[in-house]
C-alpha positions, 0 to 999 in steps of 0.5 A, a space after each residue: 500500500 503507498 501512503 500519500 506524502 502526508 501519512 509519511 510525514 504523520 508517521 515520522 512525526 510519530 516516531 519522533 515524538 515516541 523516541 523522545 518520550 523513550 529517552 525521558 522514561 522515568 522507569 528505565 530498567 531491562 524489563 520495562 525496555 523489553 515491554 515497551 518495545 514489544 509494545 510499540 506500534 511505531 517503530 514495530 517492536 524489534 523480533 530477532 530475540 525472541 526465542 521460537 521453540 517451533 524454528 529453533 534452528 534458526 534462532 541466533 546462536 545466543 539464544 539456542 545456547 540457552 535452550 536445554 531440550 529434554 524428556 518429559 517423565 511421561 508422555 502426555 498424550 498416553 497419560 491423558 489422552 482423553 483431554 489432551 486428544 487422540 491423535 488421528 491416523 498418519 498424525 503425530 503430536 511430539 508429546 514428550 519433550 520440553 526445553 528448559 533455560 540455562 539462566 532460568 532453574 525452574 522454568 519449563 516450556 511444553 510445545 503445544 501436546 493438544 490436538 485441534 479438537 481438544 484445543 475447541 474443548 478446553 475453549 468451549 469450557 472456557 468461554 461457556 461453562 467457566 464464565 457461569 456463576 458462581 465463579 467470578 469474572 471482571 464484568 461482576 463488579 458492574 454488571 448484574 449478569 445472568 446466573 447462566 452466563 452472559 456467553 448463553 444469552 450472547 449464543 442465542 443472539 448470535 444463533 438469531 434466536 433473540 434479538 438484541 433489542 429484546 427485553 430478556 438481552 437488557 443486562 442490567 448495571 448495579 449501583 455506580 460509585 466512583 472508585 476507580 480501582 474497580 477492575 484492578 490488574 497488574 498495571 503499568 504503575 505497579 511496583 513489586 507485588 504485595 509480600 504476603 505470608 499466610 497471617 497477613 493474607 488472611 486477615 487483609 479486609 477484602 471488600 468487593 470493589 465498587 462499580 464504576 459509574 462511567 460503564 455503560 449499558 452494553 448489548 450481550 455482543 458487545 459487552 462478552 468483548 469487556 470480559 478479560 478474566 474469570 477466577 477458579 476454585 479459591 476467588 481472587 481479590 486482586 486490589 489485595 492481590 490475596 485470595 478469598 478463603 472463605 469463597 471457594 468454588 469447586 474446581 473442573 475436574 478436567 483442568 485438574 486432570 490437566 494439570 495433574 498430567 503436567 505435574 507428573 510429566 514434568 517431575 525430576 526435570 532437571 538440569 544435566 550437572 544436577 544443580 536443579 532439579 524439579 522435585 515436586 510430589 504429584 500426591 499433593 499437588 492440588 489445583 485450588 487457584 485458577 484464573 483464565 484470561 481473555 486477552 483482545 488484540 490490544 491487551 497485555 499483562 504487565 510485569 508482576 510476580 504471583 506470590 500470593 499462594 501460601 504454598 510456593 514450591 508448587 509450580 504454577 501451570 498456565 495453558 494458551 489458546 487463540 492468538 499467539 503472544 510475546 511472553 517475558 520473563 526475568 528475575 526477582 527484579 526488573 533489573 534482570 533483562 527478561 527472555 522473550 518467548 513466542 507462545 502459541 496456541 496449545 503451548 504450556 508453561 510452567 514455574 516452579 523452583 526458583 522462576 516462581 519469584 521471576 517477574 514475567 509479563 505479557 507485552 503483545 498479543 500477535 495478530 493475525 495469528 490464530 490457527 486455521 483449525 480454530 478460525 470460523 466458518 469451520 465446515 466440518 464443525 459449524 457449531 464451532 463458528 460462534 467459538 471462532 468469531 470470539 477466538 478471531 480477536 482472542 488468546 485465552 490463558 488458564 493458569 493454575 496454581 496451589 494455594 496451600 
């Protein structure tokens, strides 16, 4: 496309103008450099080290000499096949294997070990079965949702079955106040993560947080594109960022088989001079914590370390789907310039041992880059098509932690 002489000198107005803010950052540290590149739509983010476990032979050699590949204890697919998905005539899915990081004990990566349709599984319930009461999502503070799940309401509309100027789409704000921090995350302003041990954590006071009276009313399609984050089992307060003991909600059976799978897979994982090893007994782990996030093109997470878990030898599981995204992740301070990572649909990551105190963050979502197999309009699959025209703008994580 040739732009017109003005969009040129527009454009390099604009990058002007960011190069000067760059060199004023009040905030100048390893971390928030590598955020603010993958970030930056003008100049395009510099890509050349990323690590990307599906071409690593033509990674530069700075980066392949990090990666350590080894085996995984059991082989995922035999150990949860159910789940993970049975492969199909001629096909093959490398189950086996993971890669570690010489500068980085604790943190494992799996390539993704899921099959199409499992991956539409896990999707399905993320998007139709976890966003139902009682479990707890961003839109909760503001609006009154029905107990069945906006994701229903938003199916029958998008299957024609309602129209949303009917009655029964009308969803309802609850009372308006002006507290700003009513959606808290992990921000561009947060400093180190609140230390918490288990007295001060249980006896933090943790009120909801109150709505905001600048949203508005929004029709079902256009209010399950707000939705960034649901919570599993032990409920999340995340303007404390310390759970809820007394809110508990029974935790999916199939996300614990997942995880358990994971746990198994990746037990006695290790560097090859025995200066870490994983060592985590599979018979007490127990996922009790979950969050899924629902990221749109334009979102990202911010550093932050997750330390609000009692039990911190546990590792921390997460699982991607949709779009694919820059992941980073460094040390217990900013100061240690992070390794970026691709994470593509299916991928797994986890952490355990020393990486569960690592800043790590989510800077980009990558566009353009959901696999075929979960596009809409599948033929084969029609049912598929309202789970693929959300997933056209999406990535959804699901992470899972031990809290006790």
């Amino acid at each position: 496309m040739i732009k017109s002489r003005r969009q040129q000198k527009l454009e390099q107005k604009q990058l002007q103008s960011r190069l000067n803010k760059s060199s004023s950052f009040a905030t100048k540290t390893p971390f928030r450099d590598a955020e603010r590149n993958f970030k930056s739509r003008l100049p395009p983010p510099d890509f050349s080290s990323v690590i990307d476990f599906y071409n690593l032979e033509n990674c530069i050699d700075e980066i392949k000499n990090k990666v350590i590949e080894v085996e995984l204890a059991v082989d995922l697919g035999e150990e949860c096949e159910n789940l993970f998905g049975k492969c199909k005539d001629g096909e093959y899915i490398e189950r086996k294997k993971a890669y570690l990081f010489k500068d980085l004990p604790g943190f494992i990566f799996i390539r993704n070990p899921f099959t199409p349709d499992a991956q539409k599984n896990v999707i399905k319930r993320c998007l139709k079965d976890f966003t139902k009461h009682p479990n707890i999502s961003n839109l909760d503070t503001h609006y009154i949702l029905p107990k069945q799940g906006l994701w229903e309401l938003y199916e029958k509309v998008f299957n024609n079955i309602l129209d949303e100027n009917d009655k029964e789409c009308f969803i309802p704000l609850k009372a308006t106040s002006t507290n700003k921090n009513s959606d808290m995350r992990y921000t561009d302003d947060d400093d180190e993560s609140p230390k918490s041990t288990k007295l001060t954590t249980i006896n933090k006071d943790k009120p909801d947080p109150s709505p905001s009276p600048t949203v508005s009313i929004l029709p079902p399609s256009q209010l399950i594109r707000k939705l960034r984050w649901i919570t599993l089992g032990y409920q999340y307060h995340w303007s404390t960022k310390s759970y809820h003991f007394d809110r508990r909600f029974q935790f999916p059976q199939d996300i614990n088989d997942l995880t358990t799978a994971v746990v198994k897979a990746i037990d006695g994982l290790g560097y090859p001079d025995d200066s870490f090893v994983h060592k985590y007994d599979v018979k007490k782990w127990k996922p009790e914590a979950g969050v899924v996030n629902y990221y749109q093109l334009k979102d990202n997470l911010m550093a932050h370390v997750d330390r609000s878990e009692i039990n911190m030898d546990a590792p921390l599981i997460s699982f991607s789907f949709g779009h694919s995204c820059i992941f980073l992740i460094g040390g217990t301070t900013r100061e240690t310039a992070p390794l970026a990572l691709y994470l593509r649909s299916g991928d797994i990551s986890i952490m355990c041992g020393p990486s569960r105190g690592c800043f790590h963050g989510v800077p980009r979502i990558l566009e353009e880059t959901l696999p075929t197999y979960l596009a809409p309009n599948n033929v084969e699959d029609p049912e598929w098509d309202i789970y693929g025209d959300f997933m056209s703008t999406t990535r959804i994580n699901v992470n899972v932690r031990q809290v006790f």
